[in-house]
C-alpha positions as CSV (number, residue, x, y, z in Angstrom):
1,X,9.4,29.8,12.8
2,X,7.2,27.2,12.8
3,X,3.5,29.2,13.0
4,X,5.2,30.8,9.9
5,X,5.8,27.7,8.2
6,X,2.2,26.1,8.4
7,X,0.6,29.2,7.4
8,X,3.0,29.4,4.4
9,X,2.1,25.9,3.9
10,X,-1.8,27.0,3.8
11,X,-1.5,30.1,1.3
12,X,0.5,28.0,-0.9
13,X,-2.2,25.4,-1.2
14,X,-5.1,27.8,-1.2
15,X,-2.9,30.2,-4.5
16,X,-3.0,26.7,-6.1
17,X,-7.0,26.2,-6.0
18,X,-6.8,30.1,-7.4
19,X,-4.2,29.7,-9.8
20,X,-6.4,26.0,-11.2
21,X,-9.6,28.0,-11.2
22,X,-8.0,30.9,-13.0
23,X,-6.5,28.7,-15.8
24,X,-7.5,29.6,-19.3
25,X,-7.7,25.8,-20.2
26,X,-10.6,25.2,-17.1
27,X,-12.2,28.2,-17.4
28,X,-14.2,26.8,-20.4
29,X,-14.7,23.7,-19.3
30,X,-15.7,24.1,-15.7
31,X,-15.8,20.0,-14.8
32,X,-12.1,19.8,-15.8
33,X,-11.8,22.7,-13.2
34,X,-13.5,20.8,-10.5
35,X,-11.7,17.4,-11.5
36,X,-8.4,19.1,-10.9
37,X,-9.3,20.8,-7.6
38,X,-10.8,18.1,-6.3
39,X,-7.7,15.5,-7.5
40,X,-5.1,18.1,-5.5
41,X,-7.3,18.3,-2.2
42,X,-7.1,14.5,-2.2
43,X,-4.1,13.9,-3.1
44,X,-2.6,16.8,-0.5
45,X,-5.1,15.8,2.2
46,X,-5.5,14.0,5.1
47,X,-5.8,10.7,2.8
48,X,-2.9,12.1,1.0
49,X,0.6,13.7,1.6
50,X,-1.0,15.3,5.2
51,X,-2.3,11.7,6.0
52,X,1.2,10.2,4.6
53,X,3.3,12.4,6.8
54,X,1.3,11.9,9.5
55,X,1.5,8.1,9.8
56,X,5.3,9.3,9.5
57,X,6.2,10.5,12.6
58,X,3.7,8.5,14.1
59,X,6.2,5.7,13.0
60,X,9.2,7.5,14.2
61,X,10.0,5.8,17.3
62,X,9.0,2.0,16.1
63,X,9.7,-0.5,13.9
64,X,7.3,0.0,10.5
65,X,6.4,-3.3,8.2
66,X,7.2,-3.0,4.5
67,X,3.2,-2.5,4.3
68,X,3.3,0.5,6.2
69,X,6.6,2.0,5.1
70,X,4.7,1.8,1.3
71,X,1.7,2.6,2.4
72,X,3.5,6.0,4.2
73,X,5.6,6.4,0.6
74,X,2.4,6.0,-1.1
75,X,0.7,9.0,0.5
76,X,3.8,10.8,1.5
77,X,5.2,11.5,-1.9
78,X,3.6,9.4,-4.2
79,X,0.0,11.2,-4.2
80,X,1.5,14.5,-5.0
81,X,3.8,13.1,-7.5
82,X,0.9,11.2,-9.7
83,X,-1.7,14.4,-9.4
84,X,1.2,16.0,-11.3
85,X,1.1,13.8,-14.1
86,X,-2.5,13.3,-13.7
87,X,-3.2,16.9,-13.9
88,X,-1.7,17.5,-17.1
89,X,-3.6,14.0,-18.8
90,X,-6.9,15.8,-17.6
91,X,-6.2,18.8,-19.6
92,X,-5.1,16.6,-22.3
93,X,-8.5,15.1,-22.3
94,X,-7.1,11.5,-21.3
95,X,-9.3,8.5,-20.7
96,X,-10.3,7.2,-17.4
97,X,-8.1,4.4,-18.4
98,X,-5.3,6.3,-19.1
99,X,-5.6,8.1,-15.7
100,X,-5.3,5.2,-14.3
101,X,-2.6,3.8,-15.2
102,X,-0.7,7.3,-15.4
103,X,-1.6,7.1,-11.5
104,X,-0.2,3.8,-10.7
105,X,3.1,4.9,-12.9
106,X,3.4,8.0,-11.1
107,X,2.7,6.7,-7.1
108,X,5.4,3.8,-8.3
109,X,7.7,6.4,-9.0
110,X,7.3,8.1,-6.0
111,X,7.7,5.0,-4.0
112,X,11.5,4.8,-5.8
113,X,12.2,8.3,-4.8
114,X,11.0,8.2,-1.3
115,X,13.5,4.9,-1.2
116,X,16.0,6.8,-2.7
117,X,16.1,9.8,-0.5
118,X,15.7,7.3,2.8
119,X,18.5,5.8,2.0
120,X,20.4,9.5,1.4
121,X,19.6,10.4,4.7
122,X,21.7,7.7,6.4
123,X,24.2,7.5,3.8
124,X,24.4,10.6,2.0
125,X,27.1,13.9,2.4
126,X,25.6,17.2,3.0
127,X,27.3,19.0,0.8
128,X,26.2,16.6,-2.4
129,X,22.4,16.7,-0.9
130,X,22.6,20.4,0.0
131,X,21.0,19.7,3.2
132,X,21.5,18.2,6.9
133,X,21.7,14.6,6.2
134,X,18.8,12.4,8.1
135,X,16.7,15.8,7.3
């Protein structure tokens, strides 16, 4: 049930701070280790994807501006979605620059799949989403 879901949710993002920490490529170079730890508690956290959903269902039964629709798209998916990308440029020894703008490409993207899979869940059929449309 539900108790079993949130705990699953908090092994699953405690093995990843093990499974960072325990990465040949970090284990060297301790900063990188600490950059990429850090980077995933933000970016999962209550400024993140927790903060994102959040502000979510806090929306749920009013109207949202197109500020705070991005804003929840931003943290929601978009977060998650650039540490991904920003992950790998930090093991690939990228510039601060770089990160940068690997950030702003990646939270833009999420932004276009967050529209995208609004839009599926009041137009979409079940069986091409393999799940409960409006889910």
């Amino acid at each position: 049930g539900e108790a079993m879901a949130i705990l699953a949710g908090d092994a699953l993002l405690t093995y990843s701070f093990e499974l960072i920490t325990s990465m040949p490529a970090v284990r060297e170079e301790p900063a990188k280790a600490l950059t990429l730890v850090r980077e995933l508690a933000k970016a999962s956290g209550p400024c993140g994807m927790v903060g994102g959903q959040v502000a979510d269902i806090e929306g749920e039964n009013r109207s949202l501006t197109v500020q705070e629709l991005a804003d929840i798209h931003h943290h929601k998916t978009g977060d998650l979605l650039a540490y991904s990308i920003i992950a790998g440029a930090v093991l690939a020894d990228a510039s601060e620059e770089d990160l940068e703008h690997l950030r702003m490409f990646a939270i833009e993207l999420g932004l276009l799949f967050q529209i995208k899979d609004d839009i599926l869940d009041v137009e979409g059929d079940s069986d091409k989403l393999g799940k409960p449309v409006g889910s």
